[in-house]
N, C-alpha and C positions, 0 to 999 in steps of 0.2 A: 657890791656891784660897782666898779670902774668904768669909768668914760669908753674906754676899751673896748669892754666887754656888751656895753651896749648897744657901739654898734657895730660889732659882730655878727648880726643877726640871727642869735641864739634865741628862738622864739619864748620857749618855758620862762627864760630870764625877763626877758622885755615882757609878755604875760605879768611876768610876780612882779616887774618894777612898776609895770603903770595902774594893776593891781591895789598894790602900797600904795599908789600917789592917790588913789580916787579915794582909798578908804580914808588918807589922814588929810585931803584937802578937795573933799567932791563937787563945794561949791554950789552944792543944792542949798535949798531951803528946808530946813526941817517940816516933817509929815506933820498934818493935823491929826487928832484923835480919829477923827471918824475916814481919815484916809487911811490912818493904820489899822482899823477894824475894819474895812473892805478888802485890804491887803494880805490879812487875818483868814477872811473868811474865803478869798479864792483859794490860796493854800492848803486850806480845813477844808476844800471842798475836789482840789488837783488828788491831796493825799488819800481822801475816799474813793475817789475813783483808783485810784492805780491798788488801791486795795483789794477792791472788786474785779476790778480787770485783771491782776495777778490770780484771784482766786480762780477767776473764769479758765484765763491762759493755762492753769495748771490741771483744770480738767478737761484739757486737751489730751492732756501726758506730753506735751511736747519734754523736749530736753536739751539743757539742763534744765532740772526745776528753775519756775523762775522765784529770784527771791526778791532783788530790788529792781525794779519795774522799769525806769526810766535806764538804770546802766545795762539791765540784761538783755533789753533791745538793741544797746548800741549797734549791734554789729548786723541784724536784719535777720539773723539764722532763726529767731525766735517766729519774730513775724509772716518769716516764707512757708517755718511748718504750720502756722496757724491760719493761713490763709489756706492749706495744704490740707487742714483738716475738715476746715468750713464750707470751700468750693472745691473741692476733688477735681484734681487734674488740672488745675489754675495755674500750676507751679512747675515749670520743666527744668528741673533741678541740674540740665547743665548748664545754664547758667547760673548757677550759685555756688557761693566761693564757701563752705564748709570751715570748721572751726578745727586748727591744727591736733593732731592726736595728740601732742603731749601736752593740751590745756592749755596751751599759751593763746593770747588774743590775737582776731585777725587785724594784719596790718589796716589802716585806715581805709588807703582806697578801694580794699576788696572790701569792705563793710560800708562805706558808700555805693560801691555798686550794688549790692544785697537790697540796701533798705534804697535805694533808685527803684530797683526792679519791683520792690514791696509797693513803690505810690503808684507805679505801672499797673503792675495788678490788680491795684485800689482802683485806678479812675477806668481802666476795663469794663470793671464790675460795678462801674456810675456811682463809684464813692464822692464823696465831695470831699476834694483835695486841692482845690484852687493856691496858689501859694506855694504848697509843701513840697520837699525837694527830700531827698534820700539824706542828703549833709544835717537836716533840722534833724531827723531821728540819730545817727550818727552823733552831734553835738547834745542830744538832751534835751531839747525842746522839748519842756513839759506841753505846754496848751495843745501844740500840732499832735504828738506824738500820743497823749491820751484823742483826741478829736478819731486819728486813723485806729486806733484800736476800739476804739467807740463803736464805731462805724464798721469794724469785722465782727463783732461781738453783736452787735443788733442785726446783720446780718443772719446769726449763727438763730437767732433767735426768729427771724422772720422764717429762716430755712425748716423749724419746727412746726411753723402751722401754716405750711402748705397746703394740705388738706383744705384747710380753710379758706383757705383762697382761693381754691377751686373753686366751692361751694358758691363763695360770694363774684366769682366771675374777675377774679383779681388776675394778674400777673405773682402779685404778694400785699403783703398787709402793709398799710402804714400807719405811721401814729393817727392820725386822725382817722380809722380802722379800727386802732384798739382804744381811742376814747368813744368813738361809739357802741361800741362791744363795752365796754366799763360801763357803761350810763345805760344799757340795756337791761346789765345785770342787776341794776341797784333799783331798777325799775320793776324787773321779774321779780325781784323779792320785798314788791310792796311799799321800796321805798322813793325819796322826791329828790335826794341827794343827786348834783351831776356836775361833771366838769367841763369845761371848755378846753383846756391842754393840761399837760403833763406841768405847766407849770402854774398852774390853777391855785393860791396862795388857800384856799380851803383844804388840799390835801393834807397840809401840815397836822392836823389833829387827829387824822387817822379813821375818821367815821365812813368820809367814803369808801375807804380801801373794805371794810367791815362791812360796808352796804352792797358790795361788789361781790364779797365772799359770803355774804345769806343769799343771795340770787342764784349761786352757782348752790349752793347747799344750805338751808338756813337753820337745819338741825342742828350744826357745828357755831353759828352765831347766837349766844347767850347774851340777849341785850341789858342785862340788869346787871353785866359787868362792862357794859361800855359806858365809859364817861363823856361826859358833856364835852372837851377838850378845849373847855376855856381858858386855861392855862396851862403851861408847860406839862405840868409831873402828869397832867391827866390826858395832854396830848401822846407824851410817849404810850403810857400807859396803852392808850388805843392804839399805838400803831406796835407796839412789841407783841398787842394779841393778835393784830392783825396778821404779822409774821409768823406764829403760834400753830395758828388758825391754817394758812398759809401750806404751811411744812405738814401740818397733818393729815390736810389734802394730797400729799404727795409732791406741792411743787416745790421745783428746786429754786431758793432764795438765796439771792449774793450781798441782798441789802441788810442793816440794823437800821432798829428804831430810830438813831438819829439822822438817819438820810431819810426818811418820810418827814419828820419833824420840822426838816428845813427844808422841804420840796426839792429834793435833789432830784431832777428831772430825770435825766439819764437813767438813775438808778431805779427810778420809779415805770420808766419805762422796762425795764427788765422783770419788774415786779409782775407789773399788767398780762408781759408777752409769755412770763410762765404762769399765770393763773391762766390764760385763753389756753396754753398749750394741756393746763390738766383738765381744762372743762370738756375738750376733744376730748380724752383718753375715757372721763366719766359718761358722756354722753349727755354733755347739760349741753 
């Protein structure tokens, strides 16, 4: 890199040069332990999600499959079919700028415009999108970018127990909906287990979720194989059967054991909103 060349305003170059400069002289302070294990654990907890959300996204059938979460958004074509499948007729696809036929990517600012029209359609539909801008999806923003597909995906899930929301006089369900629906069930089957939210540091062990699924059925719950969950291996242990347990009910699960274990809220809301969706189908 030449004097020249830098200020040429050749972006990728100036990118890689200030790049190099922060990494050989960033002028921070080095992390403490325990900043690097929070640092650790929203990462272990961004990559879980886009996990699940990919799996969800791909039982859309949109296309192309998605495989890596945060790039195969870039361009919004993902999120408009997805919104496209969740709210029918949300999406009036001449405005959207289409992915060239011969696989090449769309230029920048047709894929800002895409995912523009994607936070559009979010705050439409009373997403909370305060902040977010079509350029954050665009550029990769992990946090924004998993938060709006969050938020269509628990949608797609509220959209499932409509029925039920009728019933209860709702417009639709919300979280605090399906923790009282969760603390119903654990109660129908006899037991005293309850949470106050999704992020309830007791869910970690797995017993509620298992208190949840003897209420809906308690034929399927074998209590002489649920552990106490005072530590780890006996935490998973309850929550891999709760998932077990879960699946052979019929509902569809995006979570593993290790996202109950560490209260991954989100996910445990997906858990809660497909056990309510199989209790409608069973008639609990």
């Amino acid at each position: 890199l030449t004097p020249k060349s830098l200020v040429a305003g050749n972006p990728k170059l100036n990118l890689a040069f200030v790049a190099n400069l922060f990494n050989t002289h960033p002028g921070l302070d080095p992390i403490t332990e325990e900043e690097k294990a929070d640092i650790e654990d929203f990462d272990a907890e961004g990559e879980r999600e886009a996990r699940v959300f990919t799996l969800w996204l791909n039982s859309l059938d949109v296309q192309p499959t998605v495989v890596s979460f945060f790039d195969d958004l870039r361009d919004g074509t993902i999120l408009l079919q997805a919104y496209d499948k969740v709210i029918p007729g949300s999406v009036n696809w001449r405005h959207c700028n289409k992915r060239p036929a011969n696989g090449s990517e769309l230029m920048r600012f047709k894929a800002v415009e895409n995912t523009n029209y994607a936070v559009e359609i979010g705050k439409q539909n009373r997403f909370s999108l305060v902040g977010i801008q079509g350029a954050d999806i665009t550029d990769g923003q992990r946090t924004l970018t998993l938060g709006m597909v969050w938020q269509l995906m628990r949608k797609d899930i509220v959209n499932t127990l409509g029925n039920l929301a009728q019933r209860m006089g709702k417009r639709e369900i919300s979280d605090a909906d399906m923790v009282t629906w969760a603390n119903g069930m654990s109660k129908k089957g006899g037991k005293s287990s309850s949470i106050r939210s999704f992020k309830d540091t007791t869910l970690g062990n797995g017993i509620f979720l298992l208190d949840v699924l003897n209420g809906m059925k308690s034929s399927y719950v074998d209590y002489d194989m649920v552990a106490s969950g005072r530590n780890d291996d006996e935490a998973y242990a309850n929550a891999k059967l709760a998932i077990s347990i879960a699946r052979k009910m019929g509902a569809t699960i995006w979570l593993v054991p290790e996202d109950i274990c560490n209260v991954r809220s989100r996910l445990i809301v997906t858990f809660i909103g497909s056990l309510m969706a199989t209790a409608e189908k069973m008639g609990v």
